[in-house]
C-alpha positions as CSV (number, residue, x, y, z in Angstrom):
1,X,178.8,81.6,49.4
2,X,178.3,80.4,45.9
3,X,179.3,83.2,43.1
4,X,177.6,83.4,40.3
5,X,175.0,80.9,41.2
6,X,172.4,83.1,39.1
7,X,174.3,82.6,36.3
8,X,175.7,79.2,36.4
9,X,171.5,78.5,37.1
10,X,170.5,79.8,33.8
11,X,173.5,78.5,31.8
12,X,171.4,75.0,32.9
13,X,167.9,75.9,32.6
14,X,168.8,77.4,29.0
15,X,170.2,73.6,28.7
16,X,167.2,71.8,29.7
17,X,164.4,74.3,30.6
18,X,161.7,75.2,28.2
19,X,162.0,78.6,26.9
20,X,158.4,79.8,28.8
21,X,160.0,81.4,30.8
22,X,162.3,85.2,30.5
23,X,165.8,84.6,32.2
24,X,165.6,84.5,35.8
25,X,166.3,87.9,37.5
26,X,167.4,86.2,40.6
27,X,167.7,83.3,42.5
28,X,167.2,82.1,45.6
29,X,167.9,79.0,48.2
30,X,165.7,79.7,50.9
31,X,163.5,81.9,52.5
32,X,162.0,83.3,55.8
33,X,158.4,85.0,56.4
34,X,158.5,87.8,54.0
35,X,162.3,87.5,53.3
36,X,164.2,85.4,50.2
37,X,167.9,84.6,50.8
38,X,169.9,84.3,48.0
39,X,173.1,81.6,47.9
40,X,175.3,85.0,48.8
41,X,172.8,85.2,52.1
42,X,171.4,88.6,51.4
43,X,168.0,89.3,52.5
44,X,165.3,90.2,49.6
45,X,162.0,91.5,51.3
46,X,159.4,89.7,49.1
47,X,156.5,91.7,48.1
48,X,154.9,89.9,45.6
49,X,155.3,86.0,47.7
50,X,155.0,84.2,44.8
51,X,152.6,86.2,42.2
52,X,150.1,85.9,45.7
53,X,150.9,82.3,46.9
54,X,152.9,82.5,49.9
55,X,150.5,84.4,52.1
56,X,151.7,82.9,55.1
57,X,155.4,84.0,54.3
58,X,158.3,81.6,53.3
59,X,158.3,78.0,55.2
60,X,155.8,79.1,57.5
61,X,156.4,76.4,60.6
62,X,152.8,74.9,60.4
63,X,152.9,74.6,56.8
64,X,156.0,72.7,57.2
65,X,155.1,71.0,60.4
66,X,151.7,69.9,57.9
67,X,153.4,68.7,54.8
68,X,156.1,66.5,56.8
69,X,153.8,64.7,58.8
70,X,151.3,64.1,56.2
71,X,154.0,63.3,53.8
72,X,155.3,60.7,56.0
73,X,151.9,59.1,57.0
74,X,149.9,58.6,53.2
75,X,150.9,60.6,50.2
76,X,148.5,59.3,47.0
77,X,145.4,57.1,46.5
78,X,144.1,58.9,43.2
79,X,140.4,60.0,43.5
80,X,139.0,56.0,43.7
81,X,139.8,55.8,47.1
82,X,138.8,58.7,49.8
83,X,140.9,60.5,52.2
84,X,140.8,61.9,55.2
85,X,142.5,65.6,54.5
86,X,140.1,65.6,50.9
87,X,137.2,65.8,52.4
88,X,137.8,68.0,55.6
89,X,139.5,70.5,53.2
90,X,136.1,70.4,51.7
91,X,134.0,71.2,54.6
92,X,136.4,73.7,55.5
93,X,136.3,75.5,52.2
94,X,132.5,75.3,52.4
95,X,132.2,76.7,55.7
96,X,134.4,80.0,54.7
97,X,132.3,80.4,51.8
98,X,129.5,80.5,53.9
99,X,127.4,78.1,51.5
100,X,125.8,75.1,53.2
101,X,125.3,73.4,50.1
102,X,128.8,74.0,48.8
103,X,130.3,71.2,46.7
104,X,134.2,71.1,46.0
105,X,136.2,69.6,42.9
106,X,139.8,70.0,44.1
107,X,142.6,70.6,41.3
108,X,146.8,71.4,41.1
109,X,146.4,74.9,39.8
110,X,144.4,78.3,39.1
111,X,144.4,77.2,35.3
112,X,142.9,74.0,36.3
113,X,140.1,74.9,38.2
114,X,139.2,77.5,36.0
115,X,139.0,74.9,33.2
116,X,136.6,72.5,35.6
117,X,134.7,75.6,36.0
118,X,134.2,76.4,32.3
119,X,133.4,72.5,32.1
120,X,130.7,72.4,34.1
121,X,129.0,75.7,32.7
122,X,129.4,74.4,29.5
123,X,127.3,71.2,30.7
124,X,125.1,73.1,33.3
125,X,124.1,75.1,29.7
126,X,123.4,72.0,27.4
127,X,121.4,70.7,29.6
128,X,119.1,73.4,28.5
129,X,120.2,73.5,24.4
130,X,122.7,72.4,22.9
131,X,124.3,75.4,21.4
132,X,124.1,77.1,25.2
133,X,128.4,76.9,25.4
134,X,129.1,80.6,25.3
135,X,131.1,82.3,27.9
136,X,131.4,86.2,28.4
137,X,134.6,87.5,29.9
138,X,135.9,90.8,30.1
139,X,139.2,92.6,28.3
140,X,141.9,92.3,30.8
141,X,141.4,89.6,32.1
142,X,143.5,86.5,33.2
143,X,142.4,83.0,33.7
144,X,145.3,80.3,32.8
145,X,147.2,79.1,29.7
146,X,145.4,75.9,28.8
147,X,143.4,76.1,26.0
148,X,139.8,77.0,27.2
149,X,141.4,79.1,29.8
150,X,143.2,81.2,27.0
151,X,140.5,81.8,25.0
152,X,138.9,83.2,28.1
153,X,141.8,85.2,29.1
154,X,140.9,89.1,27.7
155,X,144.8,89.7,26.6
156,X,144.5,89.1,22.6
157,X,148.6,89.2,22.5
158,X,148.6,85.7,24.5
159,X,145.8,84.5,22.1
160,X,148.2,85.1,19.0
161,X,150.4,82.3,18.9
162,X,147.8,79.8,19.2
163,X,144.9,81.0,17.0
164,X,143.1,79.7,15.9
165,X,141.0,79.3,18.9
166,X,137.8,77.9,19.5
167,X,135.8,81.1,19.6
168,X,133.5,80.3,22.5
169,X,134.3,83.2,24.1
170,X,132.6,86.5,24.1
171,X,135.0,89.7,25.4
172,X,133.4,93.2,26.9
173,X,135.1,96.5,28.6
174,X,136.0,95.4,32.1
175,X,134.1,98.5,33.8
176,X,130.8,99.0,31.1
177,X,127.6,97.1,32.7
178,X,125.2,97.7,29.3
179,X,128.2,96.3,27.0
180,X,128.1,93.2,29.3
181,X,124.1,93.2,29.7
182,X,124.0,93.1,25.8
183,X,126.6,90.4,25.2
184,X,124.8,87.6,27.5
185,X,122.5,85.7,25.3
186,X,120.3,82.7,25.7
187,X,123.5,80.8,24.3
188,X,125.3,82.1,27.1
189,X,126.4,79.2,29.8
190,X,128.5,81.7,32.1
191,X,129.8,84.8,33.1
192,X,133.7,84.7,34.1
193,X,135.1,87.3,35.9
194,X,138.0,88.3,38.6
195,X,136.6,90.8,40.8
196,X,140.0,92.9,40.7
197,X,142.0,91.6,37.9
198,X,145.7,91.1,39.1
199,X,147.7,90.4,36.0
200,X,145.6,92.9,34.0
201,X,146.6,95.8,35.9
202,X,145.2,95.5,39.8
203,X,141.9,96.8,38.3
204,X,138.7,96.1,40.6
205,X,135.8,95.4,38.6
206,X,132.9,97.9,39.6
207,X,130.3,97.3,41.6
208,X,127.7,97.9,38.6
209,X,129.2,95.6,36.5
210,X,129.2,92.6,38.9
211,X,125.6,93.4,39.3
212,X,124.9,93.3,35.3
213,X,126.6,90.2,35.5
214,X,124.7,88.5,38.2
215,X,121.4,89.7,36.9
216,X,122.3,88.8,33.2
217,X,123.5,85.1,34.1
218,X,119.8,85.1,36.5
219,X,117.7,86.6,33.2
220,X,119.4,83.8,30.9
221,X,120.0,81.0,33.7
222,X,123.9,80.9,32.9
223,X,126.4,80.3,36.0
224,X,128.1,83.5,37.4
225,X,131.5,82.2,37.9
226,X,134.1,84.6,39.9
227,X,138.0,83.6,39.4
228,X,139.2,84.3,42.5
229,X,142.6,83.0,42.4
230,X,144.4,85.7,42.7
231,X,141.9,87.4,45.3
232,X,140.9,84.9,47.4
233,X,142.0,83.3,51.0
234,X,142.1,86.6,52.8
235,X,144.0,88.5,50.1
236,X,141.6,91.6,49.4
237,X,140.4,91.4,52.9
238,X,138.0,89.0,53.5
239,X,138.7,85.1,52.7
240,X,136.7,85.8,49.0
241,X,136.7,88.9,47.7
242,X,133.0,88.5,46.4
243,X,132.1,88.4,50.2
244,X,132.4,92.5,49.9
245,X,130.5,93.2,46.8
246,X,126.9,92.8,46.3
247,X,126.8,89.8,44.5
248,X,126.8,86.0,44.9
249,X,128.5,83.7,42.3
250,X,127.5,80.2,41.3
251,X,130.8,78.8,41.1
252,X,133.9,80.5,42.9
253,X,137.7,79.0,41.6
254,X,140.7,79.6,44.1
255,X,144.1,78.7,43.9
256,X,147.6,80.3,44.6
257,X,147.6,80.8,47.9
258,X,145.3,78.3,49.3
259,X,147.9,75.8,50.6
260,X,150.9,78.2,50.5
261,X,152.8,77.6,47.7
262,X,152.2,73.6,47.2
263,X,150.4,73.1,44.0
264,X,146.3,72.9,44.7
265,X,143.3,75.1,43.2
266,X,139.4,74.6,44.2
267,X,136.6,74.7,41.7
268,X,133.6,75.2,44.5
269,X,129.8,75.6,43.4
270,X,126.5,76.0,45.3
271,X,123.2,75.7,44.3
272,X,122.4,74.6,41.0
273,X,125.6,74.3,40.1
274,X,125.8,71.3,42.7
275,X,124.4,68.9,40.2
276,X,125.8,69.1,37.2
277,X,128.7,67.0,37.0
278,X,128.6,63.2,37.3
279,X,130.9,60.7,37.5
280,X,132.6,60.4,34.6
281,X,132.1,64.2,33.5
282,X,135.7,65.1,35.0
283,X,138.9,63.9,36.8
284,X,142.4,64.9,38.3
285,X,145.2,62.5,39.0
286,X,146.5,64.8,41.8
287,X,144.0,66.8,42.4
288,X,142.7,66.3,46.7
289,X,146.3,65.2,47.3
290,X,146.6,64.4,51.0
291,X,149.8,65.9,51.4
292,X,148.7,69.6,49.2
293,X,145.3,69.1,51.0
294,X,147.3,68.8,54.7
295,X,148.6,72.2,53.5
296,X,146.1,74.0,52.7
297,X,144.3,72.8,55.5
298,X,147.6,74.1,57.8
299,X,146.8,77.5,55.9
300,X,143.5,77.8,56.7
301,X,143.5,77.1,60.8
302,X,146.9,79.3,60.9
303,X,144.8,82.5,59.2
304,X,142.1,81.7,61.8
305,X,143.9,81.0,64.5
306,X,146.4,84.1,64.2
307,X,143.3,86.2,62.7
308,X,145.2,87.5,60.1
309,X,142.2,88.5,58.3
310,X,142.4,91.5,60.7
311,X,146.4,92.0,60.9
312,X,146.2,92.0,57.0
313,X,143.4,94.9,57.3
314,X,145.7,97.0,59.3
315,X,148.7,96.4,57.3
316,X,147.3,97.5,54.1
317,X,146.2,100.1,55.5
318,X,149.6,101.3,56.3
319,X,150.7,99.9,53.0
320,X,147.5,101.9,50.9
321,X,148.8,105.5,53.2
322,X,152.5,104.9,52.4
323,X,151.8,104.8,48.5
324,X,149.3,107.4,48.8
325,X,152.1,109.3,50.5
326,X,154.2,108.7,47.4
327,X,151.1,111.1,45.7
328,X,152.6,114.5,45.1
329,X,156.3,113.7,47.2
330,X,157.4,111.2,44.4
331,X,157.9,111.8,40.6
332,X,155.7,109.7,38.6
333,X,153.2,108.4,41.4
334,X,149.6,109.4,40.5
335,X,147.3,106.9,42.1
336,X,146.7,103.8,44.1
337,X,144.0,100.6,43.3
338,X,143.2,97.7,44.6
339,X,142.4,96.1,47.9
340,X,143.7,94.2,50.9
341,X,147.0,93.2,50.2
342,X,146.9,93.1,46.7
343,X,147.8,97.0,45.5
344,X,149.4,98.6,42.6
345,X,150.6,102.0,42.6
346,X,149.9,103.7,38.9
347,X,152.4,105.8,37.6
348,X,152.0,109.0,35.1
349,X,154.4,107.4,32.5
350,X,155.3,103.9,31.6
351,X,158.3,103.6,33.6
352,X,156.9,100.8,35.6
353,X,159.6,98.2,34.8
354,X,162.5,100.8,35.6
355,X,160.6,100.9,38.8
356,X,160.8,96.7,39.3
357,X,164.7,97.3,38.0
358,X,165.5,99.8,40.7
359,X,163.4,98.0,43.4
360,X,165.2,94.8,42.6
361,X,169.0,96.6,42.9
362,X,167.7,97.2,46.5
363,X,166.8,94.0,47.1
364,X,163.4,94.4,47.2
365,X,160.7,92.9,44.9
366,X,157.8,94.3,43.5
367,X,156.5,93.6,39.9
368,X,155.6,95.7,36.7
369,X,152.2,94.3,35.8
370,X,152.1,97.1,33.0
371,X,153.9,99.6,31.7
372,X,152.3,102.1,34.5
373,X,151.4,100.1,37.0
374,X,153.8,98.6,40.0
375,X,152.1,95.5,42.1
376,X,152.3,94.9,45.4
377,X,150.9,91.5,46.7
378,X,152.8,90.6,50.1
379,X,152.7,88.0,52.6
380,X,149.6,88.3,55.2
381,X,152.0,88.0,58.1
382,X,154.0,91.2,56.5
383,X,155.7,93.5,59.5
384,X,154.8,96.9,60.1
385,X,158.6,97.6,59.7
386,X,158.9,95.3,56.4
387,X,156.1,97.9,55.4
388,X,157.9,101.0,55.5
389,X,161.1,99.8,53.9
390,X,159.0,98.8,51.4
391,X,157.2,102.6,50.7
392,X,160.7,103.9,51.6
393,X,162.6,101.5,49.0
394,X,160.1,102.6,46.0
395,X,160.6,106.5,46.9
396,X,164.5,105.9,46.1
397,X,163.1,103.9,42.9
398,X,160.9,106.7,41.8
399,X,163.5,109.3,42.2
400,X,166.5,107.0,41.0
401,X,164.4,106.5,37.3
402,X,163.3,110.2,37.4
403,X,166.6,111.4,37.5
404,X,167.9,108.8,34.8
405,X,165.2,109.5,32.4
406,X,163.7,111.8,30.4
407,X,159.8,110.0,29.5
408,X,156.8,111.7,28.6
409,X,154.0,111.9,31.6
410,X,150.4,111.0,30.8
């Protein structure tokens, strides 16, 4: 047992961390399926695995198994040389996006493939004119911190210490179709969208909207481009979550938990799409790393192999009825959105981080994602047990905050 190990870790990282980051609320050694230990050993039932990244739970045995052998046979090349996992993580992403013609550029990071993404619209659309560099996003959104990713994020307060920005970027209303309709232009070279935006509130985009979008980017020949970082590999339900709407993209970007929690993202195209970059056009030191590649390919078999696509259908379903359940039983609890495993449970008042707070004093984590909304993004391979502590652990933290605080109800 090590006291005070949270502590004595931030007295260091305040040392020699960059100050990105709010102190840590915790910290832990090691973890187990859907359970964190911290150096004390208690147990922490993850709900959130990583912001959506460790879908296969902590130190999942053929993740593991993956990484040590591959680490141990070839670790880097760079991109001049090919390699075996490379290109068979390829074909495999192809063949679950069910596009034949599917081409791949494989990157360290959701930010990153969102950023090769915005590259090749912004090519795909000068190869028509030369002002055709416009991209419309919508207000709420969230799609990485480097620059171009920024400006397309819809969360002004992010944009404000590093204005000015480029001003590429076109925002609408996530849910009004004629407000996006009207905002796609012949100088329009994509559409970027999350089909349920997770840091902006677990808010699926409607159905309507995904089809002004499509049509828009068809009338105007830009590139429909879904970020489904957060949504994708089986989170929502299916592997991409664009595989239950009635839409298509052009270019799909996934990340998070694709290989598990080792650092890799996938910007994939079809179509048109196919032929825009050359080489030359766009690079990555790390990116197609055997050893993250080994990974994701050990993430991908496993979900097939243990059909967790289904097991993750039937626990959200228990997961969706136990917050519904919290409807009318629990102070505060009004509402449920999202899909698949990736939920948040809305709240009447913005108590939402007293919620997180009281979760977290009983060891369980869940995450305010605004100030009325509580996330919920667990492992895959969550237990029907780990389930119900977790609907039974929020109904304490509802009435816990109710009964410490006196807040105005919306």
């Amino acid at each position: 047992m090590k006291p005070n190990h949270l502590d004595d870790l931030q007295v260091r990282a305040d040392r020699r961390i960059m100050h990105t980051y709010p102190p840590g609320k915790a910290a832990f050694v090691r973890g187990k399926g859907s359970v964190l230990f911290d150096a004390a050993g208690e147990p922490w039932l993850d709900l959130l695995c990583g912001l959506a990244v460790t879908s296969l739970g902590h130190a999942h045995p053929a993740v593991a198994h993956a990484v040590a052998e591959q680490a141990q046979t070839l670790v880097h090349t760079s991109n001049l040389y090919l390699t075996e996992p490379a290109i068979e993580l390829g074909e495999a992403l192809a063949r679950i996006l069910g596009w034949e013609d599917a081409n791949v550029f494989l990157t360290q990071c959701g930010a990153t493939a969102n950023e090769a993404a915005i590259k090749l619209a912004r090519k795909h659309g000068k190869q028509q004119a030369d002002d055709k560099v416009r991209v419309v996003a919508l207000e709420g959104s969230f799609h990485g911190r480097t620059l171009a990713t920024l400006e397309a994020t819809g969360q002004p307060a992010k944009h404000a210490p590093f204005e000015p920005l480029a001003g590429f970027v076109d925002h609408v209303p996530y849910d009004d179709a004629d407000a996006l309709r009207a905002a796609v232009t012949d100088q329009t070279c994509a559409v970027l969208l999350e089909p349920i935006q997770g840091e902006g509130g677990v808010r699926p985009v409607p159905d309507e909207v995904l089809l002004a979008a499509r049509d828009a980017c068809d009338q105007h020949d830009a590139l429909l481009i879904f970020d489904e970082v957060q949504t994708g590999i089986g989170r929502t339900g299916p592997w991409f979550a664009f595989q239950e709407t009635p839409v298509v993209p052009d270019v799909v970007t996934v990340a998070k938990a694709l290989a598990n929690g080792m650092p890799i993202g996938a910007c994939m195209a079809r179509g048109q799409a196919t032929k825009v970059f050359q080489p030359g056009d766009h690079a990555t030191t790390f990116g197609g790393n055997p050893v993250t590649c080994a990974a994701a390919l050990a993430v991908l078999r496993t979900i097939e192999d243990e059909g967790l696509l289904t097991t993750a259908r039937r626990r959200s379903e228990r997961l969706r009825a136990g917050l519904e359940g919290l409807i009318g039983s629990s102070p505060f609890a009004v509402g449920v959105r999202g899909r698949g495993l990736l939920l948040g449970l809305e709240l009447d008042a913005p108590v939402a981080s007293d919620i997180e707070v009281a979760c977290r004093s009983r060891r369980v984590l869940v995450n305010a994602v605004g100030p009325d909304v509580v996330r919920l993004a667990p492992p895959l391979t969550i237990e029907r047990t780990e389930v119900d502590h977790a609907i039974a652990t929020l109904e304490a933290a509802l009435a816990e905050v109710a009964s410490n605080a006196d807040v105005p109800r919306t």
